[in-house]
C-alpha positions as CSV (number, residue, x, y, z in Angstrom):
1,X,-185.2,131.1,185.0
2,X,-182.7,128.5,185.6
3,X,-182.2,127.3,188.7
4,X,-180.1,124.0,188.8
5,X,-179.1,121.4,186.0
6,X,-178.4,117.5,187.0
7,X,-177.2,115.2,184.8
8,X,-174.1,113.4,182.8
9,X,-171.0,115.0,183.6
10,X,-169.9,115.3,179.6
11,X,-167.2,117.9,179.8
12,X,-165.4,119.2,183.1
13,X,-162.1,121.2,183.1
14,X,-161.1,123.8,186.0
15,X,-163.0,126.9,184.7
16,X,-166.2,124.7,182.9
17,X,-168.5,122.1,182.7
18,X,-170.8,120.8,180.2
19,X,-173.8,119.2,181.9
20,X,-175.8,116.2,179.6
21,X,-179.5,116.8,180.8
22,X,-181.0,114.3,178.6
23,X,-179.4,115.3,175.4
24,X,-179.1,118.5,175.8
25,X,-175.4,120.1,177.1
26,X,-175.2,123.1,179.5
27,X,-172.0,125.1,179.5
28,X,-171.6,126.0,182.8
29,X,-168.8,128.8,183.8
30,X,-167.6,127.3,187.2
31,X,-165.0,127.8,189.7
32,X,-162.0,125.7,191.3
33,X,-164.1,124.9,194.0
34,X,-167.1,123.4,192.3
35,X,-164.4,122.0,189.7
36,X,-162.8,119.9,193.4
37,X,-166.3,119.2,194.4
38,X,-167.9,117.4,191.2
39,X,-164.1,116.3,189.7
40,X,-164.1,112.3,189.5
41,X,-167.9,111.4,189.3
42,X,-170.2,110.3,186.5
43,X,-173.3,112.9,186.9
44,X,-173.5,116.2,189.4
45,X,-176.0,118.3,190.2
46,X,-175.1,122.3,189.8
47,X,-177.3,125.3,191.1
48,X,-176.4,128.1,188.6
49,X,-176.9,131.7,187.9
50,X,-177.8,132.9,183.8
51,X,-176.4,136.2,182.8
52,X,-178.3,137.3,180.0
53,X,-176.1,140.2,177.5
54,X,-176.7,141.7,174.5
55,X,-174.4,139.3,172.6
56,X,-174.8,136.1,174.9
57,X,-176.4,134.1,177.4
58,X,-174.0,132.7,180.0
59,X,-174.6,130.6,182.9
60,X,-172.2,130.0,186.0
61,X,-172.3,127.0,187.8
62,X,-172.4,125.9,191.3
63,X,-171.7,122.8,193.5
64,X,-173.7,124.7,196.6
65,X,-176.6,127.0,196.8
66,X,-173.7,128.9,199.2
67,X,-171.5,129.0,196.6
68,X,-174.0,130.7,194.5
69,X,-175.4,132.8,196.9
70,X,-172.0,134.5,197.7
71,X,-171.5,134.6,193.7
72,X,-175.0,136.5,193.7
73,X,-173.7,139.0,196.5
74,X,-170.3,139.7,195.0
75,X,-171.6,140.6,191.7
76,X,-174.1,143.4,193.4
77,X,-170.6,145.3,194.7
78,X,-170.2,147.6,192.1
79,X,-167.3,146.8,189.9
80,X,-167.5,143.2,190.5
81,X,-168.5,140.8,187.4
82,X,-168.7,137.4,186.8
83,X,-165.6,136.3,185.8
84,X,-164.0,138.4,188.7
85,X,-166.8,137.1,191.4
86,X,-165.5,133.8,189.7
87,X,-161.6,134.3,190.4
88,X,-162.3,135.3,194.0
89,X,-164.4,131.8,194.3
90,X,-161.5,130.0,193.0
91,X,-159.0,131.8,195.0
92,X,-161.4,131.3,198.2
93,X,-164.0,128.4,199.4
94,X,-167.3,129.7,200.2
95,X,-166.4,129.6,204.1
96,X,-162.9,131.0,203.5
97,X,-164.4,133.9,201.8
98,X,-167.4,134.5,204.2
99,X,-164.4,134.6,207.3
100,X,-162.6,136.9,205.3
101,X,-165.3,139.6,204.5
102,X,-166.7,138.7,208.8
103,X,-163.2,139.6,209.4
104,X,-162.7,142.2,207.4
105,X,-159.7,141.1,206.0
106,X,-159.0,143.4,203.3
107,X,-154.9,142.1,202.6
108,X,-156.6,138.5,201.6
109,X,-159.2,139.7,198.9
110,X,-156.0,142.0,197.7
111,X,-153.8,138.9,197.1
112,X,-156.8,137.9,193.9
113,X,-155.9,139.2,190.8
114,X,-157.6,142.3,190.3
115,X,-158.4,143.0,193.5
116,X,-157.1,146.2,194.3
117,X,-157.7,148.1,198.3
118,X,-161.0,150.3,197.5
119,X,-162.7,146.9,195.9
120,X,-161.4,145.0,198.5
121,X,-162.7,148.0,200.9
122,X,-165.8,148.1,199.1
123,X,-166.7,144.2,199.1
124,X,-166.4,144.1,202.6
125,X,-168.3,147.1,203.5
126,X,-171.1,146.2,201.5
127,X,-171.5,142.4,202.4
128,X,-170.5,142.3,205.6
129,X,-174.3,142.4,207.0
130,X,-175.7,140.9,204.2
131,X,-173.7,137.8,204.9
132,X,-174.8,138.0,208.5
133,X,-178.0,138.8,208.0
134,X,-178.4,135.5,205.4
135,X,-176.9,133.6,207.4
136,X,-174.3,132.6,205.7
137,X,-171.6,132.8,208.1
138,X,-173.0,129.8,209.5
139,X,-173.1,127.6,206.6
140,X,-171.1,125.3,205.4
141,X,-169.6,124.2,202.2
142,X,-168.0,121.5,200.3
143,X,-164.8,121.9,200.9
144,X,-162.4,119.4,199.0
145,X,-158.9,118.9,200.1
146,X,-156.6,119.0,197.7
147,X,-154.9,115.5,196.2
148,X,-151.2,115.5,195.1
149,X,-151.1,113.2,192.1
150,X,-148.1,110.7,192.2
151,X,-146.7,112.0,189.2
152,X,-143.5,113.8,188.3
153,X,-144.0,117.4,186.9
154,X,-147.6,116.6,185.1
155,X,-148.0,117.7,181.9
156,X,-151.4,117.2,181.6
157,X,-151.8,119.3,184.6
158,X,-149.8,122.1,183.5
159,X,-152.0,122.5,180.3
160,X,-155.6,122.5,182.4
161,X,-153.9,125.5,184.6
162,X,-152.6,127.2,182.1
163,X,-156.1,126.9,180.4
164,X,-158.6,127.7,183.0
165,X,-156.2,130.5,183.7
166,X,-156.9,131.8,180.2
167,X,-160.7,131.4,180.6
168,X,-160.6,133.4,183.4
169,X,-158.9,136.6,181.3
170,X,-155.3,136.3,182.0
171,X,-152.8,136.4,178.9
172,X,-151.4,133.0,177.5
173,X,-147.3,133.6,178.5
174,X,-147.4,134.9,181.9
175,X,-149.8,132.1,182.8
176,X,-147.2,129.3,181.4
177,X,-145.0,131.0,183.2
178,X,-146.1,131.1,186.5
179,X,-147.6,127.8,186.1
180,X,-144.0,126.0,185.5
181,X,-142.6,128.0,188.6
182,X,-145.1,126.2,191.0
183,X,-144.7,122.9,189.3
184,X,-141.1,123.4,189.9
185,X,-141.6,124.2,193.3
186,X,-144.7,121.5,193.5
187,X,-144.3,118.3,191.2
188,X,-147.1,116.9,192.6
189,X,-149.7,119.9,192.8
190,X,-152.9,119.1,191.3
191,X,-154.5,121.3,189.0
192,X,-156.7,123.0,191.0
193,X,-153.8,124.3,193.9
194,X,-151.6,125.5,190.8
195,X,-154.5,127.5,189.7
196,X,-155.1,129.2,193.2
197,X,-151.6,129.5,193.7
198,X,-151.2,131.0,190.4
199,X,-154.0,133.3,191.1
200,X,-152.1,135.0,193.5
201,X,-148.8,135.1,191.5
202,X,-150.4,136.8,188.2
């Protein structure tokens, strides 16, 4: 089993990153957070998960071994896949997420798409000790502010949103959609705040 790649950052875009390990490329599913935390540099080391299916073998990257381990968790709540345990990384930083489910704020995991109350219900009730008890709740994460780019309403930006949010599951028009709104709204977003605002929009 897999447990981390390092190497040449050959690929990255919001949702996925191919990782050069001496000539051999690892697509990695990612979220916005590890996208924030490895964007801008040469090589990067990712801890990842492999989901092994009948039809393919996947593997879902991550900047932190928190990152992964609340991944891990979110995934073992029934009804909770990759790509969803995914979506609620992207919406949420690893400490974000941990003071949510501590909290048991069930109104902020209902703001990411598909989300609904008994998931939300359901994710807290069954990771709430299971964060404590791993300690979790203390760690911390690498958080990465986000950058405005100087830039009037960014093309270039508007087609990475508009594509991770396709990689994630959500249909091509409504994600152009919203993703022109908040460009309207915020010239100078950069990619990955569209995408979390956009999460909550779709």
């Amino acid at each position: 089993m897999l447990d981390y790649v390092r190497g040449e950052v050959a690929e990255l875009a919001p949702a996925n990153a191919v990782i050069d390990c001496q000539g051999v490329g690892y697509m990695c599913n990612i979220s916005l957070n590890t996208y924030s935390a490895i964007q801008g540099k040469k090589e990067a080391k990712l801890y990842v998960y492999e989901a092994i299916r009948e039809d393919a073998h996947v593997l879902f990257g991550f900047a932190s071994k928190q990152e992964r381990e609340l991944f891990l968790l979110l995934i073992s709540v029934s009804g909770i896949g990759g790509n969803t345990a995914r979506t609620i990384l992207s919406a949420l930083s690893p400490s974000e997420l941990v003071n949510v489910i501590a909290s048991e704020n069930t109104q902020v995991l209902k703001a990411v798409k598909g989300i609904g109350l008994k998931t939300a219900q359901r994710i807290i009730v069954e990771l709430k000790d299971k964060i404590q008890n791993d300690g979790l709740a203390m760690g911390g994460d690498t958080a990465v502010v986000d950058v405005p780019k100087s830039d009037p309403v960014n093309r270039e930006v508007q087609q990475e949103a508009v594509s991770a949010l396709t990689m994630l599951g959500f249909p091509v028009a409504p994600s152009q959609k919203v993703v022109y709104a908040i460009l309207k709204e915020e010239p100078n977003a950069a990619v990955e705040r569209v995408i979390k605002l956009a999460l909550k929009r779709l």
